[in-house]
N, C-alpha and C positions, 0 to 999 in steps of 0.2 A: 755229660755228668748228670747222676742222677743225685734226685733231694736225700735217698738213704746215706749216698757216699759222701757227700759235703759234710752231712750228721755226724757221721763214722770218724769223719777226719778229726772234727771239732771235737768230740768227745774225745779222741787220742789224743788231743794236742791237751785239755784238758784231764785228764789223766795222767800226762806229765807233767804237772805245774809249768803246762806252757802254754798258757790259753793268753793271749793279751789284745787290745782293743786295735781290730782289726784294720782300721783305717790309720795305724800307726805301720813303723816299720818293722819287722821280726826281728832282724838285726841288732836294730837298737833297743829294742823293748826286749830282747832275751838275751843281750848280751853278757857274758861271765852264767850263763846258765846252760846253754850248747854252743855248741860249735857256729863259726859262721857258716861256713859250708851247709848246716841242718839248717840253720834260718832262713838261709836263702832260697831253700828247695820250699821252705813252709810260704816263705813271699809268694813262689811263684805258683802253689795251690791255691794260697788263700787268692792269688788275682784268678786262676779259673773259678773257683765259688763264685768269687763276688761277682763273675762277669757270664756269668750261666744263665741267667737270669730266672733263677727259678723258686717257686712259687713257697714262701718261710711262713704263709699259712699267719697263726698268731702271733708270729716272731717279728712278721714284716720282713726281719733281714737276716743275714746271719750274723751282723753285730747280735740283734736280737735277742737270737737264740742261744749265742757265748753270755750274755747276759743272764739267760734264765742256768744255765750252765756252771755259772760262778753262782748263783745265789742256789745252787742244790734244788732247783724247782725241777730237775729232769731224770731226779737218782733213781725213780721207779721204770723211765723209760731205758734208760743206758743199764738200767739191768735187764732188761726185754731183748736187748739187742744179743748178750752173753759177746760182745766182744773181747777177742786176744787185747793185749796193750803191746802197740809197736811201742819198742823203746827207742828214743831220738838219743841222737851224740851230745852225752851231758862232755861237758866242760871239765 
């Protein structure tokens, strides 16, 4: 896993108002907002991010950087990127 793709993920998760603190469970923190089945595939990304061990620079982590991501600290770089929006299985 590279540090562009962890980014890429989090900003799509975020893009769908489905960004939530990662040390929680997808599940229960999105629940009535996608599918389980969508949440459970997000668990088992977000456990390859958090276990890549790779280098979140200012972030520290990728809590971190979901943090500068809610507070709109990162709207100039996720327009840099020109990412598609995957859309996840709303509920």
């Amino acid at each position: 896993m590279k540090l562009i793709d962890a980014q890429k993920y989090l900003i799509n998760l975020h893009r769908n108002d489905c960004l939530y603190h990662l040390d929680d469970d997808a599940v229960e923190c999105l629940q009535g907002v996608i599918t389980v089945d969508e949440a459970q595939k997000i668990n088992l990304m977000i456990n390859k991010i958090c276990s890549a061990g790779l280098d979140w620079g200012i972030f520290d982590c990728p809590i971190g950087f979901c943090v500068a991501l809610h507070n709109n600290e990162l709207d100039e770089l996720i327009k840099s990127y020109d990412l598609p929006i995957t859309k996840l299985e709303k509920m």
